[in-house]
C-alpha positions as CSV (number, residue, x, y, z in Angstrom):
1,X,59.9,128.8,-148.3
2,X,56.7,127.5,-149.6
3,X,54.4,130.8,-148.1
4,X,56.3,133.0,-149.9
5,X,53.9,131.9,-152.8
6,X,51.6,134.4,-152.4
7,X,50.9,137.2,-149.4
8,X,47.9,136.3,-148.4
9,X,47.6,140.1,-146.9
10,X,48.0,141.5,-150.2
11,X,45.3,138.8,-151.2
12,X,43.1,139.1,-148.5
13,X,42.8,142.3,-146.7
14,X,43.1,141.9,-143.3
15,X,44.7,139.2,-141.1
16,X,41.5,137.4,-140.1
17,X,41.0,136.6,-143.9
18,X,44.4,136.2,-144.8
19,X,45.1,132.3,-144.2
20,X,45.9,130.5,-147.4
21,X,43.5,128.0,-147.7
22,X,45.2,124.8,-148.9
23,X,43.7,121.7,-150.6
24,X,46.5,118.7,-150.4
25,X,46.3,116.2,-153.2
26,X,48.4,112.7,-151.8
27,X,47.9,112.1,-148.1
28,X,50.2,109.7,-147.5
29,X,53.7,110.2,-144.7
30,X,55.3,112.9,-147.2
31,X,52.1,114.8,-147.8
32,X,51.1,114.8,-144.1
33,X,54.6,116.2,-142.8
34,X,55.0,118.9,-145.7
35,X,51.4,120.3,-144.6
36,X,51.9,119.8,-141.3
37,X,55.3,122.2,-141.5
38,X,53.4,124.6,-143.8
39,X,50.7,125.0,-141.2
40,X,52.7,125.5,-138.2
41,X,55.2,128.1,-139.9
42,X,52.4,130.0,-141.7
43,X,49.0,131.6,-141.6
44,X,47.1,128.5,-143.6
45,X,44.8,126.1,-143.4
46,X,43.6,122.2,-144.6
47,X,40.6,123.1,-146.9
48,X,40.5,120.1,-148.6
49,X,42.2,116.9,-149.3
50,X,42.5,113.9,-152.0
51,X,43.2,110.5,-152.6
52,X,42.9,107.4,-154.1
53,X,42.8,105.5,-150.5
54,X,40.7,105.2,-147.9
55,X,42.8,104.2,-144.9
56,X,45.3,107.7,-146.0
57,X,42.5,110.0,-146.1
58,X,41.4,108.7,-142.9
59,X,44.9,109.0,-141.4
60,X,45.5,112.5,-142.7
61,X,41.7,113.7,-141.7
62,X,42.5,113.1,-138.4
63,X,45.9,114.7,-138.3
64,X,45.1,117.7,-140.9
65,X,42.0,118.7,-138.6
66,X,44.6,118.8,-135.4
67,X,46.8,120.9,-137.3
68,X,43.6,123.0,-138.0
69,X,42.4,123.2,-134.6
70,X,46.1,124.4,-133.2
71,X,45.7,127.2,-134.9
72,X,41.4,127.9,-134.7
73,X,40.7,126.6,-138.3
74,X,37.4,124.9,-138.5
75,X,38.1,121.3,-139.5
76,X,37.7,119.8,-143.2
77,X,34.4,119.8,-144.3
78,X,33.4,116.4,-145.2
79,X,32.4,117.1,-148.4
80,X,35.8,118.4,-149.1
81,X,37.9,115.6,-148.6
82,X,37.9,113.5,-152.5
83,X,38.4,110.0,-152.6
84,X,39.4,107.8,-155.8
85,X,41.3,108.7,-159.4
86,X,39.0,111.6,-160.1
87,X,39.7,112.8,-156.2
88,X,42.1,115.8,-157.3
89,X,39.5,117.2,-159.9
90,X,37.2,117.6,-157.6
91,X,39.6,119.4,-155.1
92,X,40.8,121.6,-157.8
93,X,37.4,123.0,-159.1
94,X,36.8,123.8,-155.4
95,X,36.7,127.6,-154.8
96,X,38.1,127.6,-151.5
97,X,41.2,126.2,-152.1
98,X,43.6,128.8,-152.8
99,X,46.9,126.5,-153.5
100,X,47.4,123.1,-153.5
101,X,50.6,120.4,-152.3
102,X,50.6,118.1,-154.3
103,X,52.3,115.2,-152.7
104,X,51.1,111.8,-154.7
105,X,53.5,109.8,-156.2
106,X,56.3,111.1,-158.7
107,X,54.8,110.1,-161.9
108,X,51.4,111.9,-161.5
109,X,53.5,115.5,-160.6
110,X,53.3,116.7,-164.0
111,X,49.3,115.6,-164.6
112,X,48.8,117.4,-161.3
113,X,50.4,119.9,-162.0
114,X,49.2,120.6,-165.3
115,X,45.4,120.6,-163.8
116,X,46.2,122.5,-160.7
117,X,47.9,125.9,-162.6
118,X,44.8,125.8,-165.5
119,X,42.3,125.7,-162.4
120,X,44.1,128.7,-161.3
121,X,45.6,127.3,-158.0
122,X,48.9,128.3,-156.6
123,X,51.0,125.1,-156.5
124,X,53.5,123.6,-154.1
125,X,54.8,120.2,-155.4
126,X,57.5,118.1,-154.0
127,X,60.6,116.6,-156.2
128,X,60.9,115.6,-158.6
129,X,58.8,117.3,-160.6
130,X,58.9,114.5,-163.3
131,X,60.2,111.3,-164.1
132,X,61.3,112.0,-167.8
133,X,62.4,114.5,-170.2
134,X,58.9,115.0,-171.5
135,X,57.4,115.5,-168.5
136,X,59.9,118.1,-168.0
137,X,58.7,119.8,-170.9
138,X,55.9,119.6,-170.1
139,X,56.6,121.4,-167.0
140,X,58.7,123.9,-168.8
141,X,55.4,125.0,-170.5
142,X,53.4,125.7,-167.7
143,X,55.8,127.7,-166.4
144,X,56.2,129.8,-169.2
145,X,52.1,130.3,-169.8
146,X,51.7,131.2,-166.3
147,X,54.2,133.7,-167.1
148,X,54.2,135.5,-163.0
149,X,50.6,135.1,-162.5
150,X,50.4,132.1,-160.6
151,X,53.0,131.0,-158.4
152,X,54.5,127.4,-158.4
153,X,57.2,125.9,-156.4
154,X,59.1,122.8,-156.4
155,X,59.9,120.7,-153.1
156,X,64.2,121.5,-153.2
157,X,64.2,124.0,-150.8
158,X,65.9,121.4,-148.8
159,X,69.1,122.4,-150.1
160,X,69.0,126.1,-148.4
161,X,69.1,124.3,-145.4
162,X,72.1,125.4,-143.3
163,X,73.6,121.7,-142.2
164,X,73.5,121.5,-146.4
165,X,75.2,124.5,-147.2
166,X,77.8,123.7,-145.0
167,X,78.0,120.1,-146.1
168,X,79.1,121.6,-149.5
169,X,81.0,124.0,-148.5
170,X,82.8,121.4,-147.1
171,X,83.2,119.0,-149.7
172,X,83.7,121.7,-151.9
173,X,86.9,122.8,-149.9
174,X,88.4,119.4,-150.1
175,X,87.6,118.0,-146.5
């Protein structure tokens, strides 16, 4: 569900151009499986990456570059992959990154977020969204100052899920 953010043909042109170009701020487990499930379901690519630790962005190089090369995508540039607290303003003020998976931990979501949609990125972010009613809020607002231009979704897609469905179906039914 998370490529129907944005048609990259409609974007793009033609189908050799048309690969959403992804910069992934949190490269930890979560971060490397959501991207990884993005790439092989989808026309898109690892531009970029960001994190406060080393030993994750070395992980996830490693595995975002295979996930590239399945597909013919060059690998990350090195100078696109953003170490330290600053890391994801970096990958946001870079122009080939198209949308950005954010995937850090819960209570930098809304920060994230907030940075990503004003940098003009299209945003897939995983639950929750925020930790608190404020942050919430906060939330609420961007979505109503994007108002359709940009698109942003949420990680509960899960929940679509057919085994789901029928788990509450189920329980709804009494059994």
């Amino acid at each position: 569900s998370a490529f129907r953010i944005i048609k990259p043909n409609l974007v793009f042109g033609t189908k050799v151009n048309s690969a959403i170009r992804f910069g992934v701020i949190g490269c930890g487990n979560r971060g490397t499986a959501v991207i990884g499930s993005m790439t092989q379901n989808a026309n898109a690519s690892i531009v970029a990456m960001a994190d406060l630790f080393t030993d994750k962005l070395q992980k996830a190089e490693a595995d975002f570059n295979q996930l590239n090369a399945a597909k013919n995508f060059a690998a990350i540039k090195r100078n696109n992959i953003y170490k330290g607290s600053k890391a994801y303003m970096r990958l946001l003020e870079n122009k080939d990154v198209d949308a950005v998976l954010i995937s850090s931990p819960a209570y930098s979501h809304v920060g994230f977020l907030e940075a990503a949609v004003a940098a003009g990125k299209h945003v897939y972010c995983e639950k929750p969204v925020a930790t608190d009613v404020e942050g919430i809020r906060r939330v609420m607002e961007v979505g109503e100052k994007i108002n359709g231009k940009q698109s942003v979704a949420i990680g509960f897609q899960i929940r679509h899920a057919t085994a789901y469905k029928e788990m509450v179906t189920r329980i709804q039914r009494g059994d």
